[in-house]
C-alpha positions as CSV (number, residue, x, y, z in Angstrom):
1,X,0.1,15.3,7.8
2,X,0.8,14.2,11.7
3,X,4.1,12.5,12.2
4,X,4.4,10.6,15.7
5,X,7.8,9.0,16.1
6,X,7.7,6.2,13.6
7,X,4.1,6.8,12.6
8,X,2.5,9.0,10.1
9,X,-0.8,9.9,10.2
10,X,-3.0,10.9,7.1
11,X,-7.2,11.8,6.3
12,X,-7.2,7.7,5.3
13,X,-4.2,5.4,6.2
14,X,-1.4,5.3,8.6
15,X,2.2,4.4,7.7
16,X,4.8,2.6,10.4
17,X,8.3,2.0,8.9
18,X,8.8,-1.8,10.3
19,X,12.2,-2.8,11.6
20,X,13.1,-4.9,8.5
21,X,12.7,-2.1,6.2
22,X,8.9,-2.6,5.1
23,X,6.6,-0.2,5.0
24,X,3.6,-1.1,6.7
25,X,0.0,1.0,6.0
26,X,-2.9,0.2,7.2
27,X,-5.9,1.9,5.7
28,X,-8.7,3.4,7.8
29,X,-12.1,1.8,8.2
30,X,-14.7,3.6,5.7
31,X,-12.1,5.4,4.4
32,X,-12.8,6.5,0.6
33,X,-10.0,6.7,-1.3
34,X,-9.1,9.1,-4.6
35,X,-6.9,10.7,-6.2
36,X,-5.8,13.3,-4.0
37,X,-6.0,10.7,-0.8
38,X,-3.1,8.4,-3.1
39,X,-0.9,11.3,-3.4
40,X,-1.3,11.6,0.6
41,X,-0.2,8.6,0.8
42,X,3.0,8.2,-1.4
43,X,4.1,11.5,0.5
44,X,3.8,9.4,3.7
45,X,5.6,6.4,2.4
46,X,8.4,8.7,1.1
47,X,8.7,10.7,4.6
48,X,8.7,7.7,6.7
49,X,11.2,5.8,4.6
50,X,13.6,8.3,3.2
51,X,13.8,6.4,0.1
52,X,12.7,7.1,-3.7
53,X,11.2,3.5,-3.7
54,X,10.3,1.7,-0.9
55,X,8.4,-2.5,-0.2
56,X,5.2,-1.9,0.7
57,X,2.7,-4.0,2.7
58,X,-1.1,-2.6,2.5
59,X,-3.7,-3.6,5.3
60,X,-6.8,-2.1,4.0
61,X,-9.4,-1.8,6.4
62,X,-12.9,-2.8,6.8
63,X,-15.2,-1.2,4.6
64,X,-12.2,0.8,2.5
65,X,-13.3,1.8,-1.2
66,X,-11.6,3.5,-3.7
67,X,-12.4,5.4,-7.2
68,X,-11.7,4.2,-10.1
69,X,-9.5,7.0,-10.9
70,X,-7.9,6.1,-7.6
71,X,-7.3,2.5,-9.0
72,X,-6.1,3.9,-12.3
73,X,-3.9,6.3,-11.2
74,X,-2.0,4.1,-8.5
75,X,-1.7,1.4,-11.3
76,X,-0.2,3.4,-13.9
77,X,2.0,6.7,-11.8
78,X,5.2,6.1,-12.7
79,X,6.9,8.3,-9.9
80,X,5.6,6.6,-7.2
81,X,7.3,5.6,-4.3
82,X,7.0,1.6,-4.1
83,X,9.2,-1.0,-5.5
84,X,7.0,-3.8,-4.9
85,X,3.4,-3.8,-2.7
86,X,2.1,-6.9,-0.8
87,X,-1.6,-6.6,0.1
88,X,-3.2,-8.6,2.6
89,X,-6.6,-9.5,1.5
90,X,-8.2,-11.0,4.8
91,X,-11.4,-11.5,3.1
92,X,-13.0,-12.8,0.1
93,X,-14.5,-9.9,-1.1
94,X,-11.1,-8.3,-0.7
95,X,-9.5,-11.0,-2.4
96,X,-11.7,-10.6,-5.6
97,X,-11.6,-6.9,-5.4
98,X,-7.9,-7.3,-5.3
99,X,-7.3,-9.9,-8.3
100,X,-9.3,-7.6,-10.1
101,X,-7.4,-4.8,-9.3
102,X,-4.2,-6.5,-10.4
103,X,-5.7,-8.3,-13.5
104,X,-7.5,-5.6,-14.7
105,X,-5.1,-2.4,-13.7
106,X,-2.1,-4.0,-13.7
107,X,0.0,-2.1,-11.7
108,X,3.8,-1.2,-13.3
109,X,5.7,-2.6,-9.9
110,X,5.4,-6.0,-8.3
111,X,2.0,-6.5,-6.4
112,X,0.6,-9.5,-5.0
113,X,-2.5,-10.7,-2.8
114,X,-1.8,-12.7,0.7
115,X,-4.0,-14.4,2.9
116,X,-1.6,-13.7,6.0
117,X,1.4,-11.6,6.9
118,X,4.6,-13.8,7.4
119,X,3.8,-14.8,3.8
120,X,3.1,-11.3,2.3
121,X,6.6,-10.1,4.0
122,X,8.7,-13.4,2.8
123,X,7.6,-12.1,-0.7
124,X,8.5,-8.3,-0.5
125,X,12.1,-9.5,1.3
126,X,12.9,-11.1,-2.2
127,X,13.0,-7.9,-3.5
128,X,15.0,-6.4,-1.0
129,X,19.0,-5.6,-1.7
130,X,20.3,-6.6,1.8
């Protein structure tokens, strides 16, 4: 893991910790993610933000895959570091590939699909304790 100021680096995503408290990652393009790529990444979120449980916001990138042991595990690991995630779906395809996700692997926190930003970070906010 590289860490850059306010920026983490890992093999598939990179993490900024915006200045209302969010989380931002933004996966790379093509990147493939599993198992071990997940566990990358909820180190990251937990370096950057110092907290046990953190509001994420997930930018995933142009061609971005991941395994269905990927999908699986993200849904269901009950240590991991996010109290709620808003994912910005910029596309159809990533809009049905996200409903599915949720409807199908229904992940134990809060996670929900936006079309654009301002919205996605309204909805994390009411989660927040400030």
């Amino acid at each position: 893991m590289k860490t850059v100021f306010d920026e983490i680096e890992v093999k598939t995503a990179f993490f900024s910790m915006k200045k209302n408290g969010i989380v931002y990652m933004r996966i790379k393009e093509n990147a493939e993610i599993d198992v071990h790529a997940v566990n990358e990444h909820y180190d990251a979120i937990r370096k950057i933000s110092g907290k046990n449980k953190s509001l994420l916001l997930l930018d995933p990138g142009p061609n971005c895959t991941a395994t269905t042991e990927a999908k699986i595990y993200a849904a269901s690991h009950k240590d991991k570091p996010i109290l709620a995630e808003a994912i910005i779906a910029k596309s159809l395809v990533y809009k049905l590939l996200g409903n599915f996700y949720i409807r199908f692997n229904k992940p134990i926190q809060a996670t929900k699909l936006f079309s654009n930003e301002e919205e996605a970070i309204k909805w994390l906010k009411s989660f927040s304790k400030n």
